[in-house]
C-alpha positions, 0 to 999 in steps of 0.5 A: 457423983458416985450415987448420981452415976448409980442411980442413972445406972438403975434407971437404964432398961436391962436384962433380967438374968434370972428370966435368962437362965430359965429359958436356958434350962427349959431349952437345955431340957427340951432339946434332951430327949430329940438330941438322943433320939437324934443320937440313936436312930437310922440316918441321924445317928450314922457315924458319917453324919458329924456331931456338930450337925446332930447337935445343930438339928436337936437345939433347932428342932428344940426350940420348936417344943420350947413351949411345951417344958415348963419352967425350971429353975437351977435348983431343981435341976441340981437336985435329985429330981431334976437328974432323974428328969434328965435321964427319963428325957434321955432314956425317952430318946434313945429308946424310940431311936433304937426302936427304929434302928432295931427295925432297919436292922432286920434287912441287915440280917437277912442279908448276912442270911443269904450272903452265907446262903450263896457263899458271898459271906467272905465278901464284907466291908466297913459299914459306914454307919457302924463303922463294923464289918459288914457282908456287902449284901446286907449294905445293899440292901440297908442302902435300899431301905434308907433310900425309900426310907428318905423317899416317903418322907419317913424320915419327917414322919420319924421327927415329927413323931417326936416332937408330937410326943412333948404334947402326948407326954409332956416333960416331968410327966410320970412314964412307965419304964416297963414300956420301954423295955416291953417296947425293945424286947417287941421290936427285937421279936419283930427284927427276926420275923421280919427279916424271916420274912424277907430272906426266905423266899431267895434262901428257899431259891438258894436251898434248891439250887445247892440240892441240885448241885449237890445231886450232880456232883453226887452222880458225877464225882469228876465234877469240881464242887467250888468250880462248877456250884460256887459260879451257879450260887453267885449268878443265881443270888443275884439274879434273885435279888434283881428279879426281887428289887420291886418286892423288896421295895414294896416289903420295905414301904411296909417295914418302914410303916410297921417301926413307925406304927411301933414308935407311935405305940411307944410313946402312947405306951409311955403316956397311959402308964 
């Protein structure tokens, strides 16, 4: 009756367990490198959007790109190999999200810039997204930039660079690793340049008026300091940044292309080295 029952057993349809695990293992290894790029870049990695969420957006956006991995086995990835493949595939991620963090964190700068111009340096809350201590100049303005970020559609531009990028540089190909520190180190010169670009003109404004200010109160001692130039500061930072609201939108749409622009050129970089 035993050997009737087994044989029975035997003849009934299964799952081949081994077919299983390695569609696991090229799951687990494909949502690595968007699950790290989802961890590190503007909007996904705020600290306001939960871990669960990121984790539900990197395995549904994995099985996308599911075909593009090869086939692995548990040997492989306990190996040596298979760890150092991990960690290119995670290191991959984490950069190109920096890279646009590192971007966008050019109005951030430029905010703090001309908050300590027109004395609002004081004026700081808890940024949501980092969770640190930020002037509320520099949150307008990062709040305005993610704003036309979501409504151009950089945000699906961001993620579909990134799943073109299984195709440009396959899972295991051979990445050269100097691009990736070339790659942060050009994006941190353009972080300064651009947020030159964007606070010159309202510091230069600024610059003026505390020249004039300081004039006065130099040809009229009796003249209160805070009194009289801290309200003509205040009143003029924000009417600058009123007047400026339709070129700081302009220079936004061009920051936003510029760190797209420098994500596509470091995953061809990763590919041709």
């Amino acid at each position: 009756m035993l050997g009737m029952a087994t044989t029975e057993l035997m003849k009934m349809p299964g799952i081949d367990l081994q077919f299983v695990t390695g569609i696991l293992l090229q799951y687990f290894l494909a949502s690595l490198r968007i699950g790290a790029f989802l961890l590190s870049a503007p909007i996904f990695g705020a600290r306001w959007l939960p871990l669960q969420v990121r984790i539900i957006m990197a395995f549904t956006l994995a099985a996308a790109v599911i075909g593009d991995v090869p086939p692995v086995s548990a040997d492989l990835l306990a190996s040596s190999v298979g760890i150092s493949l991990m960690f290119v595939e995670i290191a991959v991620g984490l950069t190109a999200g920096l890279i646009l963090t590192i971007w966008f964190s050019a109005v951030l700068l430029a905010g703090e810039k001309i908050a300590s111009s027109a004395g609002l340096g004081y004026a700081a809350q808890v940024d949501p997204a980092t969770g640190g201590q930020t002037p509320v100049v520099s949150q307008i303005l990062y709040l305005f930039l993610l704003v036309v970020f979501l409504s151009v559609d950089g945000h699906l531009l961001a993620i579909g660079t990134m799943m073109e990028s299984y195709r440009i540089l396959p899972v295991g190909a051979p990445v050269a690793s100097e691009a990736l520190i070339a790659s942060g180190i050009a994006a941190a010169s353009s972080m300064f340049l651009a947020a030159t670009i964007i606070m010159l003109p309202i510091t230069t404004v600024l610059l003026m008026i505390n020249v004039a200010i300081g004039i006065i109160t130099r040809s009229a001692p009796q003249l209160n300091l805070f009194s009289f130039g801290f309200p003509i500061s205040l009143l003029a930072v924000f009417l600058l940044l009123f007047f400026s609201a339709g070129a700081f939108g302009t220079s936004s749409q061009s920051l936003i292309d510029s760190a797209l622009t420098s994500l596509q050129e470091m995953i061809g970089g990763l590919a041709n080295g």
